[in-house]
NUSEDREN-768930 format. One record per residue (C-alpha): residue in one letter; z, y negated, x negated. Coordinates in nm, 2 decimals. Each point is the difference from the previous one (the first is absolute). Last residue first. Example, Ala and Ser with C-alpha at 12.3 -4.5 7.8 and 13.67 -1.06 7.14 Angstrom:
[marba S,[0.71,0.11,-1.37]],
[marba A,[0.07,0.34,0.14]],
END
This chain:
[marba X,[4.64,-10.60,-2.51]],
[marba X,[0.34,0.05,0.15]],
[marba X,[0.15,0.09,-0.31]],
[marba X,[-0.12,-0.32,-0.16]],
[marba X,[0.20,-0.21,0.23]],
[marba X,[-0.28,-0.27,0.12]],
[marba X,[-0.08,-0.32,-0.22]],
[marba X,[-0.36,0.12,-0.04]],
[marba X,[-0.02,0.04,0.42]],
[marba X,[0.06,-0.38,-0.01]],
[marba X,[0.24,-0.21,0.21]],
[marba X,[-0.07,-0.36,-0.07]],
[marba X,[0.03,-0.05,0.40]],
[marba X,[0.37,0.19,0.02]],
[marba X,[0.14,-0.32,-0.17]],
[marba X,[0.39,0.10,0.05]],
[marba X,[0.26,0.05,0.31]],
[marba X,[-0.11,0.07,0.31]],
[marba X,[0.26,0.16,0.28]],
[marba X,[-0.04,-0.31,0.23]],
[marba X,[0.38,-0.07,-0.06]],
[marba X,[-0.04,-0.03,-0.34]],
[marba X,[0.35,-0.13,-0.18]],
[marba X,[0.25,0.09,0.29]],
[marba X,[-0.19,0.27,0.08]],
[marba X,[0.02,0.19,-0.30]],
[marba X,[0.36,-0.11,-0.09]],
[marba X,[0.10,0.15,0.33]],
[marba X,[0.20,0.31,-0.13]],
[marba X,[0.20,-0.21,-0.22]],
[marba X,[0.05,0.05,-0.41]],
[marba X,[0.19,-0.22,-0.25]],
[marba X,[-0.16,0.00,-0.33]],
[marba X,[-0.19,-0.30,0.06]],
[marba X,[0.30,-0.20,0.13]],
[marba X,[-0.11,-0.11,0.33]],
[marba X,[-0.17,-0.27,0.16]],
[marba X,[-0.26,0.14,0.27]],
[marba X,[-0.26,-0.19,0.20]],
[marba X,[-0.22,-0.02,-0.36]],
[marba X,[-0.34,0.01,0.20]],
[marba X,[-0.16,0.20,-0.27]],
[marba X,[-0.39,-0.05,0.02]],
[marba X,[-0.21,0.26,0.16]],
[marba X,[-0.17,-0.30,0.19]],
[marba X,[-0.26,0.10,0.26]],
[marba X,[-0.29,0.00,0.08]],
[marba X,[-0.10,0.05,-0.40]],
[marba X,[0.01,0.42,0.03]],
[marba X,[-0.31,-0.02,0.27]],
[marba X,[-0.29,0.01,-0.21]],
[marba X,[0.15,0.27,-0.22]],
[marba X,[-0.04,0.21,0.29]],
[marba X,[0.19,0.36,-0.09]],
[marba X,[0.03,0.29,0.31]],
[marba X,[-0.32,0.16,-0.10]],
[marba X,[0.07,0.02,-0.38]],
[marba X,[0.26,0.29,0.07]],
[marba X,[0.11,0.14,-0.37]],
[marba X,[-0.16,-0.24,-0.24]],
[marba X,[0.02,-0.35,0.18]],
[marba X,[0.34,0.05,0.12]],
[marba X,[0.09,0.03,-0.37]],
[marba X,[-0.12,-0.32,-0.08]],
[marba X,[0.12,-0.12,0.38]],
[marba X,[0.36,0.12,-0.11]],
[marba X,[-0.02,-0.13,-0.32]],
[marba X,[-0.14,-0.35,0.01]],
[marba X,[0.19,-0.07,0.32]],
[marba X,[0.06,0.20,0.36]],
[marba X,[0.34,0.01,-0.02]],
[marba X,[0.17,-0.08,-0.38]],
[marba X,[-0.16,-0.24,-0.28]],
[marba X,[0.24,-0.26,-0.06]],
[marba X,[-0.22,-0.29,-0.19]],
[marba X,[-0.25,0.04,-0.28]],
[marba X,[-0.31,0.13,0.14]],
[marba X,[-0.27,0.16,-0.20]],
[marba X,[0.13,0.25,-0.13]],
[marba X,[-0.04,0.17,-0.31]],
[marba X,[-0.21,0.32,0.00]],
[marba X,[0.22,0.32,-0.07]],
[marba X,[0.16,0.07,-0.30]],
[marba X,[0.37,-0.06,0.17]],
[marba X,[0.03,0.12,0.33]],
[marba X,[-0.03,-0.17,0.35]],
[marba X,[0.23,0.05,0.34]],
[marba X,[-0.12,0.23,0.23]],
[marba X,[0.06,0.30,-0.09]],
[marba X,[0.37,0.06,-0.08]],
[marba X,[0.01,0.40,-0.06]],
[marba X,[0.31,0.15,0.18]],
[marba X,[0.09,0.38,-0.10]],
[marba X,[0.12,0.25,0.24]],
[marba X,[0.07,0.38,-0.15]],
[marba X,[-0.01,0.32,0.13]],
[marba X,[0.20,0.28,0.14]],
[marba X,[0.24,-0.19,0.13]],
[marba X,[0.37,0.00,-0.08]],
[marba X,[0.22,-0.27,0.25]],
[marba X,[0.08,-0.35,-0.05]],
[marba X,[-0.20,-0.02,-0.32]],
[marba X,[-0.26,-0.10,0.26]],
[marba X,[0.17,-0.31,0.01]],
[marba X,[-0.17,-0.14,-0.32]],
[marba X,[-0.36,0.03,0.10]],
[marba X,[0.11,-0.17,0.42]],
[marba X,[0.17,-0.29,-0.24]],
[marba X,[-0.32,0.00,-0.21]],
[marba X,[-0.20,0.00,0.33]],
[marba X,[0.26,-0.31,0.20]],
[marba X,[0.00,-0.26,-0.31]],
[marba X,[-0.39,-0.06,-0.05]],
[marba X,[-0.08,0.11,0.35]],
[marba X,[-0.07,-0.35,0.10]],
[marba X,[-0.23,-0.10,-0.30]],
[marba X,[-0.25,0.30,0.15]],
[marba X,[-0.25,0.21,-0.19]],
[marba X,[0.24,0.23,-0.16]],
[marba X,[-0.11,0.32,-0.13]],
[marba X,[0.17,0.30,0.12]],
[marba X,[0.03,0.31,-0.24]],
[marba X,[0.07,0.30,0.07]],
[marba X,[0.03,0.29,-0.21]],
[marba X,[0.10,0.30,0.17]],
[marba X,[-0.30,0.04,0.20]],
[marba X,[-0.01,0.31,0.14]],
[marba X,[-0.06,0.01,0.43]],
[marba X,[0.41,0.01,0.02]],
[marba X,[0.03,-0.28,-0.28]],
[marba X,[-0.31,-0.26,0.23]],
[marba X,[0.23,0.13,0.31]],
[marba X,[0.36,-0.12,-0.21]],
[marba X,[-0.19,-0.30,-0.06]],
[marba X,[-0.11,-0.10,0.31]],
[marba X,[0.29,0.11,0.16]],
[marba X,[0.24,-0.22,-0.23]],
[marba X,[-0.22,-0.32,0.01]],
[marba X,[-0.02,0.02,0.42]],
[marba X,[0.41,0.08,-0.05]],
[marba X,[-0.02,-0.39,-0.17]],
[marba X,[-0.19,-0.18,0.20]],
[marba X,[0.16,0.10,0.31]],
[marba X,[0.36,-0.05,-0.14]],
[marba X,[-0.13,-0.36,-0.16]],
[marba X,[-0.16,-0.06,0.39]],
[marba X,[-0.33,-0.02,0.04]],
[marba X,[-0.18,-0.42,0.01]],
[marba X,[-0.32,0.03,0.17]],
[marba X,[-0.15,-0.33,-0.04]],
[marba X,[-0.26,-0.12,0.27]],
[marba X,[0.12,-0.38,0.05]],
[marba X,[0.18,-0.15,-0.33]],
[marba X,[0.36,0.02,0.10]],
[marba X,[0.08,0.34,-0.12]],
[marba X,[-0.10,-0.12,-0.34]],
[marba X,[0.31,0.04,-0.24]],
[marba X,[0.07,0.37,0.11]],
[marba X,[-0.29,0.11,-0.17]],
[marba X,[0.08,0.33,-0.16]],
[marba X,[-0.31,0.22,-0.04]],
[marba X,[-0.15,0.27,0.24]],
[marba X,[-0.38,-0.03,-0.09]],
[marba X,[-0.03,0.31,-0.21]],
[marba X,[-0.35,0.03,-0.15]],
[marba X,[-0.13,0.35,0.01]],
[marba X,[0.17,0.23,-0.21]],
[marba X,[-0.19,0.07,-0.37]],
[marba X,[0.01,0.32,-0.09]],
[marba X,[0.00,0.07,-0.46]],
[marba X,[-0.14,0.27,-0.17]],
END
């Protein structure tokens, strides 16, 4: 059998403290909130655990959090599932460009697990177009990349989003 925890909303975000309501945690916060989580999910008997990632921003931060728990024995293990990008054998997409916050992916998948909060009439306001803001060698990595190239957080076509072109798990 398998528990599924509720969705965890405290996610690295750093990047957007200056858009008006972000709660940005600290990494040590962030991190020790991880820890207890998982060591109470261990202590209550799940010893496989498996957090699936829904967010671009904690692409680097849960497999880091997955490999430090070889810090220290536990009586479980962590393993990091990368959600919400797309697989092969699914539908092909319909939009060509980047595909990252809030595009083709994200509002596919959006679509399937919490339809309420999707409006496909609302995902062409506003460009999700790479603004480009940052000139740097493309394997040369800075912590405001993000922002420098989408400053409103969009990035992608999220209006040709379809609940076909969803993460086949999630259906």
């Amino acid at each position: 059998y398998a528990v599924v925890f509720p969705e965890y909303y405290f996610g690295q975000i750093f990047e957007a403290k200056q858009e008006p309501g972000t709660i940005a945690y600290s990494l040590s916060l962030q991190l020790q909130l991880l820890q207890e989580t998982t060591d109470e999910m261990a202590r209550n008997g799940c010893k496989k655990i498996i957090i699936v990632n829904g967010h671009g921003g904690n692409e680097h931060l849960l497999p880091f959090f997955a490999q430090a728990q070889l810090d220290k024995p536990h009586d479980y293990i962590v393993y990091v599932l990368e959600g919400e990008r797309g697989r092969p054998g699914g539908p092909p997409k319909k939009s060509t460009g980047i595909d990252y916050h809030a595009g083709e992916n994200e509002t596919s998948n959006t679509m399937v697990s919490r339809p309420d909060l999707v409006h496909l009439d609302r995902a062409k306001n506003e460009s999700g177009a790479d603004l480009k803001r940052q000139n740097l060698p493309q394997d040369l990595y800075t912590g405001i990349w993000w922002y420098a190239r989408f400053p409103d957080h969009y990035s992608g076509d999220g209006s040709v989003a379809t609940t076909a072109a969803s993460w086949q798990p999630l259906r």
